[in-house]
Every structure is written in C-alpha cells, then in structure tokens.
N, C-alpha and C positions, 0 to 999 in steps of 0.2 A: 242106209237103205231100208226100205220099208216091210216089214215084217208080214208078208203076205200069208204065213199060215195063222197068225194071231191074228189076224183082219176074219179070216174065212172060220175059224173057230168060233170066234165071239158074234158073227153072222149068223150062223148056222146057230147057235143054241140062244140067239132071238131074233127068230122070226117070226113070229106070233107078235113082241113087243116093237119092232120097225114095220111091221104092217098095220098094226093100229095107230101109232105115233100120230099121222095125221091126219087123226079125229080123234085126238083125243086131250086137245084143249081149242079153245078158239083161236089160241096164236097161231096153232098148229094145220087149223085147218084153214088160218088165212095163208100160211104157207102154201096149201095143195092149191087153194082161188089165184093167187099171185102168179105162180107158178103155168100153170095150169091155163090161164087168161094167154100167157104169152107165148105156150105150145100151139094153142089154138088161132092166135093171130097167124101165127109164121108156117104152120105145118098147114098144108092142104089136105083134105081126103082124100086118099088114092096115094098118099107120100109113100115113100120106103122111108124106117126111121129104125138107126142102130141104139139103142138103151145099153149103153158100158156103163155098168154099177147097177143094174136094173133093181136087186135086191128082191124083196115079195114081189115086184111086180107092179105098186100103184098107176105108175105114169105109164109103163105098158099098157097096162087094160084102158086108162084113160084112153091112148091113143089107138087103141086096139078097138075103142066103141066109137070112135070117129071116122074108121073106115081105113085106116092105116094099115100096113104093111111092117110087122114090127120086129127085128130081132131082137133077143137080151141075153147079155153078159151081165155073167158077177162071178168072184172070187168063193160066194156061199151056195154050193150044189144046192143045200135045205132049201133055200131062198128060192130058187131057182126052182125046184122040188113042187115047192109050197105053189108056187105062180100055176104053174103048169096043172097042176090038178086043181083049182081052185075057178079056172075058167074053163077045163074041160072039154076042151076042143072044140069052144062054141065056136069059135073063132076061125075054124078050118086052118085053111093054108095061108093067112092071115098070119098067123105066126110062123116065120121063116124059119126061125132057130131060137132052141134057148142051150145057149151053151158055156160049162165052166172054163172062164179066163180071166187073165189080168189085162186093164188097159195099155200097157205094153206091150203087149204078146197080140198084134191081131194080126198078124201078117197073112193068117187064112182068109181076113174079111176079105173082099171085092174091092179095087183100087174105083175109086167115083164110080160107086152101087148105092146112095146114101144122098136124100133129100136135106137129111135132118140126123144129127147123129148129139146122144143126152151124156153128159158128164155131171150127173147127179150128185158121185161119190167121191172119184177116183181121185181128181183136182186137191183134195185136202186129206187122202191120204195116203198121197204119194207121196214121202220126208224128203227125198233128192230133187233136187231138180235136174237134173238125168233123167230122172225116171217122168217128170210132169213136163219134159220137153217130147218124152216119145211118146206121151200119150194126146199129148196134142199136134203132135204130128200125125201118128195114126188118125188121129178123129178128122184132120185137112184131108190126107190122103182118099180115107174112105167115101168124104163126100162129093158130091158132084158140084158142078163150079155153080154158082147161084145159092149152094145147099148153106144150111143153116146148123150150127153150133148148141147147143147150149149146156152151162158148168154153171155149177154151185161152187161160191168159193166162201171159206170162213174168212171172218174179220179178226184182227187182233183187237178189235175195240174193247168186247168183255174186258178183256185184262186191263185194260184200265177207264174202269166202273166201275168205285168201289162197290156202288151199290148194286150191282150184280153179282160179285163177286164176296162180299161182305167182309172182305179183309182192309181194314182203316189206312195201314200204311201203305197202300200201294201206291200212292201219288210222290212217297219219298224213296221208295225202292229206283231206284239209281239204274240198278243190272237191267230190271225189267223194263223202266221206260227206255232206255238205249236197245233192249233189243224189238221192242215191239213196233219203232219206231218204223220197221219195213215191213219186217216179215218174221214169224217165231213156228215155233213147235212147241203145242200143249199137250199134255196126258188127259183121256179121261177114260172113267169104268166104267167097261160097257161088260155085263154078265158074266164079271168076273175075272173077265179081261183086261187088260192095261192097253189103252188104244192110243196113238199119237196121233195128234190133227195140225197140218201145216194154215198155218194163217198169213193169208197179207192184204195189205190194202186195197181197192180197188184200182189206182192209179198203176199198180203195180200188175195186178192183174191184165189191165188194159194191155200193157205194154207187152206180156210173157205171151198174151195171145198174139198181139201183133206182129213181134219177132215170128211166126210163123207164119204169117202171109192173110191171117183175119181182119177183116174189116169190123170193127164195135159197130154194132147195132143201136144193145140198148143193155144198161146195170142198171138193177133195182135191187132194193133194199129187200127183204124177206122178211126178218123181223121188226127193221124199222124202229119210230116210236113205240112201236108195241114193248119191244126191249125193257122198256122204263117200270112194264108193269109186274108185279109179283105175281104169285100162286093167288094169292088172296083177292089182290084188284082183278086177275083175268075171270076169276070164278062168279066176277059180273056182269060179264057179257056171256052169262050162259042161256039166253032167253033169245030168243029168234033176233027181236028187235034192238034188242041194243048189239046183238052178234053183228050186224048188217051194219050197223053206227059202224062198230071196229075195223071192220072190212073197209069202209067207205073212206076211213080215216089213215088206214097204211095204205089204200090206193091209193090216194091225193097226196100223198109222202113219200112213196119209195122209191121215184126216181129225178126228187130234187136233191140237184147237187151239191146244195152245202149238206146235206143228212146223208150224200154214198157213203157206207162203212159204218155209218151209226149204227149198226144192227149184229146179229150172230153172224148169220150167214146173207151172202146173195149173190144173186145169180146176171150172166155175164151171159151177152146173146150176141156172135160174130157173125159175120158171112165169108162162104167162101167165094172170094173175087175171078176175075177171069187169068191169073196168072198161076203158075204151078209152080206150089212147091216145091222144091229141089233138096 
C-alpha cells in the first residue's frame, strides 16, 4: 500500500524544487508545451476542472489563466500552501477549493461536477492497484458524461536503457526484464525521501482505464526521443532557436505508435462516454 505520509513529507519539503522543475531544462519545459497543448485542446474556457495531485499548482494556474473553474487536491498542505498564496486571489471564485487529500478519498467531491478532472501524480504513486482502481474510479464518478480525463503514467522503459540508466548489465539481468515486462515498482530520492513510482506500459494503461468505462482519446509521449539525450546534449538547446527545433521534434514524435512507452513518463487522455459506471 502506498505510503501516503512519505509522499506528503517529501512534497512538502520540495516545493520550491516541483514548482520550478518545469522550466528548468528544455525537456522539462517540453513537458509543460506537450502537456499543456492538449489541456487546451480538450478543456474549454468556462470548464469546471478537479487537479487530484495539483502539487505548486503549475497546470492549476495554467488553467486558472484560461478562464477555468479549477479545484486542487494534493497530499502536500505546503504545496497547496505555496499555490494559494502565490496567485493571491487574483483568481476570485475561480478557485473552488484547494483542499488536503488523497486520490482515493474524494467521496466529498460532487458526483458529475467535473468537465475535466487531471491525474498528474496519483497514477504512479499509487503501489496497489486497489488503490489506482479507486482513484480512477473517483476521477469517472466526478466527471460529467462527455468530461475528459487526463494521468500521467511512468514507463518501465528507463529500466531498460542502459544508457539512461548507466548500469552495463541490465540487458542480462533476467529478474528485471521478466518483471518490467508489464508493470514494476522503482524507488527514487526525492529530498531525502525514499519515493516508489509504479510503472507500466502504455497498452496496459489503456486497458486499466478502460476497465472503468473510458474511452482513450489520445497517449503521447512526454519525454519521447528527448529521453536519448544527456545533461550535456540538452544544455544545447538552451538558446530560443534550437529550443523550438526540440519542441518541434517530440511534437512530431509523441504520439507515434511504434515510439508509445519510449519515454519517462506520458500522459493518457479518456473520455467519459454516455454510460455509468457502476
């Protein structure tokens, strides 16, 4: 089961470093363009849109300057803390709520109140799947029939690249390609914290949405070919024009289908259809 006060600890004592994150390489901030490109497709101005995992707040305020109606959950009060005073009520009643929870826990939200409802976070660090069945069910429930979805999910790919990962043998390690083969659980450190991150394929994805009654829209890549590049290669596309090349070049990538899963992370866009789930 997943460890919800080490989640909301290691939130809480970096928030400053998850609100800068994406702008603070050009992969990073192809992340927010990618991302960001297909809120804007699918969310209309005037939507109601629930953010479960909101964190600082990025994709809040994003949709909060397009005329959105935005609530936000997260497990990190700071997070949440941080948001709230940082836009400072320009926003009015624009902002519905910002309140501490887990994506399981929303049974206060409003059953179909919800245009558009964001799984940024929760999707990869939920370790059960118990627990990433109720949270996608919560996210069907809340929205309205027509409403729109959208999760970030990790890839098991990293683990096997070496060259992301810079460990030689991993191509012979036996345990690890049999389990990454679906779906794993990795560790990393986040401020000191020991965090676990559930990974699985895209196809797999598809499918754990669809068991809930979503219709796939649209999966794209996030990191993409970008993946390929180091600290070093990315550090030259730091100049406007070749920044815009890179852009140009994981948008024309991220949602061909021999490259789904090539990447860290990416993000999975359902709709909810005209039947209810049960």
């Amino acid at each position: 089961m997943t460890d919800r006060n080490t989640i909301a600890a290691a939130y809480d004592a970096g928030v400053d470093e998850e609100y800068n994150r994406l702008v603070s390489t050009p992969l990073c901030e192809a992340e927010f363009m990618l991302v960001s490109e297909l809120l804007s497709e699918y969310i209309s101005e005037g939507s109601t849109v629930i953010d479960i995992g909101a964190g600082p707040g990025r994709y809040a305020e994003f949709l909060l300057s397009k005329n959105c109606n935005v609530g936000t959950i997260d497990l990190s009060a700071l997070s949440l803390a941080s948001f709230t005073k940082r836009i400072n009520g320009n926003y009015g009643k624009s902002l519905l709520f910002s309140k501490t929870s887990c994506a399981t826990e929303l049974e206060w939200v409003q059953s179909e109140s919800a245009d558009a409802v964001l799984l940024m976070g929760p999707l990869y660090h939920l370790t059960s799947e118990e627990e990433r069945t109720k949270a996608i069910a919560n996210s069907y429930r809340i929205l309205k029939k027509g409403g729109f979805v959208f999760s970030i999910f990790m890839s098991p790919y990293p683990k096997l690249n070496p060259l992301l990962e810079g460990a030689d043998s991993i191509l012979t390690n036996r345990e690890l390609i049999n389990t990454v083969q679906e779906n794993c659980t990795t560790k990393v450190m986040f401020q000191g914290f020991e965090i676990e991150q559930y990974r699985c394929w895209p196809l797999y994805a598809r499918e754990i949405m669809e068991k809930q009654d979503f219709i796939t829209e649209r999966i794209r890549n996030i990191e993409g070919v970008g993946s390929f590049y180091n600290k070093q290669n990315l550090s030259e596309f730091d100049n406007n024009n070749s920044k815009q090349a890179l852009f140009r070049m994981l948008r024309n990538t991220c949602e061909n289908p021999n490259l789904l899963g090539i990447t860290h992370q990416y993000l999975y866009v359902g709709k909810k259809g005209d039947n209810i789930h049960l």
